[in-house]
Structures are given as structure tokens and as C-alpha cells.
N, C-alpha and C positions, 0 to 999 in steps of 0.2 A: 252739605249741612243744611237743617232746617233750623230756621230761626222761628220761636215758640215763646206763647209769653204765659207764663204762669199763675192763675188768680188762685192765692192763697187764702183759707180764712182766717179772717179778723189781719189781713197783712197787706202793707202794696204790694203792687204785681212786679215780680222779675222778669224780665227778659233775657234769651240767650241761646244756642245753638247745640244743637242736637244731630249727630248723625243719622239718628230714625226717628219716625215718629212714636211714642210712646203705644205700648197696647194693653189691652185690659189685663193682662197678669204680670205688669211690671209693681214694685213694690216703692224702689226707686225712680227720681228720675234724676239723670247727671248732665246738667247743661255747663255748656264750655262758653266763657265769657259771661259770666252774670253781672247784670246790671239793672239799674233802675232803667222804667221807659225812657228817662231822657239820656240816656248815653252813663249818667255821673254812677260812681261805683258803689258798694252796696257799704253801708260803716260797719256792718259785721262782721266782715270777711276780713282777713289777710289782705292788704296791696298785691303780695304777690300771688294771688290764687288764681287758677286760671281754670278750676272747674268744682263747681259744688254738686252736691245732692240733695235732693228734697224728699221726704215721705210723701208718696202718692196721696194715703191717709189724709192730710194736710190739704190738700187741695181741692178749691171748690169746681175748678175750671181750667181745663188748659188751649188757648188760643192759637193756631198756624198760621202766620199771617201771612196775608196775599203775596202770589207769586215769588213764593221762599219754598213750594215743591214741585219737584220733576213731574210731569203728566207724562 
């Protein structure tokens, strides 16, 4: 799993985990464990959710944060 933080516009960033890195023909992206940077959970969501989607469209930037991939 690659943990990945998401800059949306006009939103805060999510963070959360990804089995691949995203590539330029995805439309979605589906991260496992979404949360705010500080760990606390997103008020959007279900409690019990444990994987969302985001429209690629929707985002200005997507972050792989250090030593969270395989070389």
C-alpha cells in the first residue's frame, strides 16, 4: 500500500492508501482509509466506510509521501 495525500480544489487534503500509484488515464481514484492529515475522520463520510472515491477532475495535486514506495 501506498499512502497518498490528495489536494483537492477549493477542499482540505485527504489522506490515505492506495494499492497503486494513480496514472494519467485513471478517472477515479479509490483510497482505503480516508482521513484528514491529522489522523481525525472525514464528517462526510459514513463511520463505517472504509474506502472512498474521488473524481481525478477534482484535484489539483496528488502527493506520495516519503518512503511509503517500494524502489
Amino acid at each position: 500500500m501506498v499512502t497518498i495525500v490528495l489536494h483537492m480544489i477549493n477542499e482540505d487534503p485527504v489522506v490515505g492508501e492506495v494499492s497503486e500509484i494513480p496514472v494519467k488515464t485513471d478517472t477515479l481514484i479509490f483510497l482505503k482509509n480516508p482521513r484528514r492529515r491529522d489522523g481525525k475522520r472525514l464528517h462526510y463520510l459514513e463511520e463505517s466506510a472504509e474506502t472512498a472515491a474521488w473524481p481525478v477532475a477534482r484535484l489539483s495535486f496528488i502527493e506520495i509521501l516519503r518512503g511509503e514506495v517500494d524502489e
